[in-house]
Rosetta silent file (secondary structure, phi, psi, omega in degrees, C-alpha in Angstrom):
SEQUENCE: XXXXXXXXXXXXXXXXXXXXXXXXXXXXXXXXXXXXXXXXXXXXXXXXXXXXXXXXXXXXXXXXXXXXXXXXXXXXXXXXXXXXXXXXXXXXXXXXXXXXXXXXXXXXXXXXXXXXXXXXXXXXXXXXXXXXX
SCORE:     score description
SCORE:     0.000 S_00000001
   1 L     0.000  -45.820  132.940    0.000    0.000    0.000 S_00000001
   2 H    46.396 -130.284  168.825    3.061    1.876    0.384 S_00000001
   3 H   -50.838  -26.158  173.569    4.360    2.215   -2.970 S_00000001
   4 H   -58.455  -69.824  147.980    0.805    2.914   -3.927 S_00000001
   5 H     0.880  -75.151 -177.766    0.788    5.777   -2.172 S_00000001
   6 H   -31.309  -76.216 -179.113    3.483    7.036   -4.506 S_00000001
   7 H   -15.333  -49.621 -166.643    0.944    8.161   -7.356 S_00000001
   8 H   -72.511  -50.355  155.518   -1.078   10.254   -4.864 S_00000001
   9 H   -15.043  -78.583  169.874    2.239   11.875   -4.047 S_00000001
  10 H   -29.221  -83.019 -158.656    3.395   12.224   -7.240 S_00000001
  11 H   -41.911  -34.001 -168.910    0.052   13.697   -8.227 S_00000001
  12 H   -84.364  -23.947  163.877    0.165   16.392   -5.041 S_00000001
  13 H   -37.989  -75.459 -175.103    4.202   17.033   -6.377 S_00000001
  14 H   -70.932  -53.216  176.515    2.852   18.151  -10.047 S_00000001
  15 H   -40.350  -46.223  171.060    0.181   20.109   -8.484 S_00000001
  16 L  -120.233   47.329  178.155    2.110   22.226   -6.125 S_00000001
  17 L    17.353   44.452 -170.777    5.228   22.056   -7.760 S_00000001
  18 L   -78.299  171.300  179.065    7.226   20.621   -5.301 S_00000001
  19 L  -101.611  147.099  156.751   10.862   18.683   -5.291 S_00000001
  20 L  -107.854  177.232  179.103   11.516   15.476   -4.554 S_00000001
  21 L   -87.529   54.768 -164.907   13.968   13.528   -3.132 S_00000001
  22 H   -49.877  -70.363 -171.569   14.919   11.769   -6.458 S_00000001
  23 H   -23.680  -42.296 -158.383   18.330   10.112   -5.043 S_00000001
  24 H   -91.520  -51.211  174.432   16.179    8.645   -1.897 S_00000001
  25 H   -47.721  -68.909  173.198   13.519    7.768   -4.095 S_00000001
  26 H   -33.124  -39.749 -151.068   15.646    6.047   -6.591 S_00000001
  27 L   -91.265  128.220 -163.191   17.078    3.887   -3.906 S_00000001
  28 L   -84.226  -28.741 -170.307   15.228    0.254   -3.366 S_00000001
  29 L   -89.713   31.878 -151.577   16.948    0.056    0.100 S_00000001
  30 L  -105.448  -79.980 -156.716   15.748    3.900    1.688 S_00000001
  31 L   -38.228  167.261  170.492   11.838    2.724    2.178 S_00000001
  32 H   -44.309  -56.263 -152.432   10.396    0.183    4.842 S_00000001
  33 H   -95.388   10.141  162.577   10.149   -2.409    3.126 S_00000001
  34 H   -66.780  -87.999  162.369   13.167   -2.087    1.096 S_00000001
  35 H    -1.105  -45.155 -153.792   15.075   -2.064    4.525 S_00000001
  36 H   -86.078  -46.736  167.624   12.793   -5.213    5.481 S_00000001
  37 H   -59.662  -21.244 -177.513   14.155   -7.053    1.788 S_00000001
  38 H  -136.276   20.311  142.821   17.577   -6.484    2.671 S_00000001
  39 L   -51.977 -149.480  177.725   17.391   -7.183    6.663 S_00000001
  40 H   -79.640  -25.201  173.165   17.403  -10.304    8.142 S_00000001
  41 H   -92.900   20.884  157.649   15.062  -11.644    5.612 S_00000001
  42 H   -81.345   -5.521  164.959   17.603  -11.837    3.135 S_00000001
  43 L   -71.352  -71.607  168.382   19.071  -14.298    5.508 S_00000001
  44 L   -24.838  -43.645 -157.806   15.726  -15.778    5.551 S_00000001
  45 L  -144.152  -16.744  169.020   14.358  -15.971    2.590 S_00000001
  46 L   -17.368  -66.181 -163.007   17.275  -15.283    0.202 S_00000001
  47 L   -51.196  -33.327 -166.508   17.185  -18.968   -1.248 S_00000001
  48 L   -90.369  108.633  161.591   13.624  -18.306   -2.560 S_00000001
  49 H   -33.466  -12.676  167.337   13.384  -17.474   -6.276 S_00000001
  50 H   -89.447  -20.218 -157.753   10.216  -15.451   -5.156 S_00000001
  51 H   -82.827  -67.851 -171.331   12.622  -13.386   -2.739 S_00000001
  52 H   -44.540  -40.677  172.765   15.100  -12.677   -5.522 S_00000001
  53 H   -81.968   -2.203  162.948   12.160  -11.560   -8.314 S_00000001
  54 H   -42.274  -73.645 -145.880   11.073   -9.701   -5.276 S_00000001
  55 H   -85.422   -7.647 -168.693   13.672   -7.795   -4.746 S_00000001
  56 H   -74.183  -35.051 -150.978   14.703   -7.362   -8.579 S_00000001
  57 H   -78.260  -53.975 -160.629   11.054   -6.006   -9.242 S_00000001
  58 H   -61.391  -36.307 -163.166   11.134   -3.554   -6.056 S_00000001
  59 H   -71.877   -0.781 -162.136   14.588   -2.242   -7.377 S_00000001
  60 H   -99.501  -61.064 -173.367   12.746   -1.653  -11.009 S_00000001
  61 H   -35.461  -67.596 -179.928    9.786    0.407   -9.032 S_00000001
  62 H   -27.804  -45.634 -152.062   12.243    2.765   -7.495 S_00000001
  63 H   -88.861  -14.997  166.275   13.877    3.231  -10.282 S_00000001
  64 H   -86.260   -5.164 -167.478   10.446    4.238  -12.336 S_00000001
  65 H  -115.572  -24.244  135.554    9.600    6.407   -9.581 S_00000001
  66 H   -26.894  -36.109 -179.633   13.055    8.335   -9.840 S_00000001
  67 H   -83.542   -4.362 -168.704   12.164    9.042  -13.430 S_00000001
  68 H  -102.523  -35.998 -153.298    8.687   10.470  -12.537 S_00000001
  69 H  -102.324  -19.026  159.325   10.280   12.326   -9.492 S_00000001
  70 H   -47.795  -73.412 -159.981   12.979   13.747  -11.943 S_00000001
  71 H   -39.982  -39.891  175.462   10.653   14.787  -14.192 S_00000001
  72 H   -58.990  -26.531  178.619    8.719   16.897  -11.366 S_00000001
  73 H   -89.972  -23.485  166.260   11.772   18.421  -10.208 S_00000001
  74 L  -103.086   14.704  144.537   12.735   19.549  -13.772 S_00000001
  75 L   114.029  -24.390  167.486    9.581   21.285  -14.276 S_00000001
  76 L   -95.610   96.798 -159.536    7.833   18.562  -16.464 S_00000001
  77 H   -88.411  -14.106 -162.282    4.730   18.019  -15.227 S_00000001
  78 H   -92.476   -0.380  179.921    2.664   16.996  -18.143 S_00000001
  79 H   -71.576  -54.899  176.871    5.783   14.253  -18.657 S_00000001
  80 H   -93.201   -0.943  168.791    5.436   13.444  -15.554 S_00000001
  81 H   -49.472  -49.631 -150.779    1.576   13.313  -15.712 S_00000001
  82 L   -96.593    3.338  153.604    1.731   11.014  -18.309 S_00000001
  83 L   -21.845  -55.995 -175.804    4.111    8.882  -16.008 S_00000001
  84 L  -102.909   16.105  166.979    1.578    7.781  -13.951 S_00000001
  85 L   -63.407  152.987 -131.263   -0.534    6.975  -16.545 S_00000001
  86 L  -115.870  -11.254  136.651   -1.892    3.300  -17.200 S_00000001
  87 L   -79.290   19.292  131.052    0.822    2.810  -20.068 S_00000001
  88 L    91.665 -108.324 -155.583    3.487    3.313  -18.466 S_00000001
  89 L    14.946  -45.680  137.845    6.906    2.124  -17.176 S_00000001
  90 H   -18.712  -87.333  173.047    5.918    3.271  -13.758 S_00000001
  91 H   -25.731  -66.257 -165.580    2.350    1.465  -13.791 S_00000001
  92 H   -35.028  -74.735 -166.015    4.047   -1.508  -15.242 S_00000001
  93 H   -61.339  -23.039 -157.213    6.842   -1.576  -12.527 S_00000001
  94 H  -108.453  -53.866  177.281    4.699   -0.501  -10.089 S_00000001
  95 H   -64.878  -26.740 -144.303    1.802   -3.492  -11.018 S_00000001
  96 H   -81.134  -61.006 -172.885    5.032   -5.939  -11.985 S_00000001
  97 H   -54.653  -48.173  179.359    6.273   -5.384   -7.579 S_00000001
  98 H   -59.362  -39.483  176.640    2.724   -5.882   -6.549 S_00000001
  99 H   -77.436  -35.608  171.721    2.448   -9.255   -8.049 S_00000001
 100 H   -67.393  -39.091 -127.538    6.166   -9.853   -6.974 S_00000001
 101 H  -100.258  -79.314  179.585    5.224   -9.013   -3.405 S_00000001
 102 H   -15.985  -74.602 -175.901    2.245  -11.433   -3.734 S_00000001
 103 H   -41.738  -57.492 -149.511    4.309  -14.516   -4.865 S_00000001
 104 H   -84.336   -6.999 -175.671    6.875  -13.919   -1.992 S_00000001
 105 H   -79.204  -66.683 -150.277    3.623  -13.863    0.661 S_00000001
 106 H   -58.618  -46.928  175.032    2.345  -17.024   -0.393 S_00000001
 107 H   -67.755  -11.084 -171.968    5.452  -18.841   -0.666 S_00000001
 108 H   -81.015  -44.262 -161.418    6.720  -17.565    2.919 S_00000001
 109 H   -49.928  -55.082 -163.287    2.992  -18.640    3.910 S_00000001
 110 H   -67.568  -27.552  164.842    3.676  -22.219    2.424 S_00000001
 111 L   -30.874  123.142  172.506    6.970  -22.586    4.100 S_00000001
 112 L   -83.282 -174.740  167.679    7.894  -25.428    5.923 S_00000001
 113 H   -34.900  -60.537 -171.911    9.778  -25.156    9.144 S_00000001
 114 H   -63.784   -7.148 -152.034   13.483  -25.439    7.696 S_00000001
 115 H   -93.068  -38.043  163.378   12.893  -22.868    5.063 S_00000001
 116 L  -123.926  138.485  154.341   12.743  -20.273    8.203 S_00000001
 117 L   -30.892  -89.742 -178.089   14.207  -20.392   11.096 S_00000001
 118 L   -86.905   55.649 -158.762   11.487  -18.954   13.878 S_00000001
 119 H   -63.595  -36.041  149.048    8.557  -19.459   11.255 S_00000001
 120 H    -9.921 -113.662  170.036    6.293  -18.208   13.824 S_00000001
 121 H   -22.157  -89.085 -136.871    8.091  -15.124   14.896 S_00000001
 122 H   -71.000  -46.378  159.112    8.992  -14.321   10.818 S_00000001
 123 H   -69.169  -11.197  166.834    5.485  -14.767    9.845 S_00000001
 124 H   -53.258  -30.833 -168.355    4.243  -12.878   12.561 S_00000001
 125 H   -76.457  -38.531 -174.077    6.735  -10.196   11.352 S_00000001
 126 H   -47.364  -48.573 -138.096    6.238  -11.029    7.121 S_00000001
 127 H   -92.243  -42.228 -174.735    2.084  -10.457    7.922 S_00000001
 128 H   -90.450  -19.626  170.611    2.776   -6.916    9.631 S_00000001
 129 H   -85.935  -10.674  170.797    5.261   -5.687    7.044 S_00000001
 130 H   -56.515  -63.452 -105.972    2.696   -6.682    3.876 S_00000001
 131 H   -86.699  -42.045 -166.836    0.363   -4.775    5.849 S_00000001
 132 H   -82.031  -15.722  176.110    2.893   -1.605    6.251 S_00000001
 133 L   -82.517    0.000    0.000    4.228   -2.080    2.344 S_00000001
């Protein structure tokens, strides 16, 4: 929910013609749940081919929502307008991480014991960070 969030941002950004933080923005590991992907539950969950398209997908999002938060910061809003638009590279990258996110639930859900350590304890934690990405 999160990254969704970015649009409405964005959107309040071209409206009052504000700067962003492109560098921080840019960066897959500055947000929560980057920080959460490259925590302990790359120790965790590293091994899993959903963790890895996980984390490739979140680093793709960032990296569309640096080019939208350039664009706002150099003054091109209808650029970045059309950014957030349902075609794309944003959307896409932005739709591509939700569906990355997803996979990476189910399979932590599906885990047996050896696959985590404390599976308790990490799904208690995996269930409250969906909730906060």
């Amino acid at each position: 929910h999160k990254h969704a969030e970015w649009k409405v941002k964005f959107r309040s950004a071209i409206t009052h013609h504000e700067k962003m933080d492109v560098a921080t923005i840019s960066k897959d590991n500055c947000c929560e749940f980057g920080k959460w992907l490259y925590g302990e539950t790359k120790q965790q969950l590293g091994h899993l081919e959903s963790y890895t398209e996980c984390l490739a997908k979140h680093a793709m999002f960032h990296i569309e929502a640096g080019k939208v938060a350039t664009a706002i910061n150099d003054n091109r809003f209808t650029d970045a307008h059309a950014m957030l638009s349902t075609e794309s590279g944003f959307v896409s990258a932005s739709s591509a991480v939700g569906v990355a996110i997803m996979r990476l639930k189910k399979d932590v859900e599906q885990s047996s014991n050896s696959v985590i350590e404390t599976p308790k304890k990490a799904t208690r934690v995996v269930e409250s960070d969906w909730e906060e990405f």
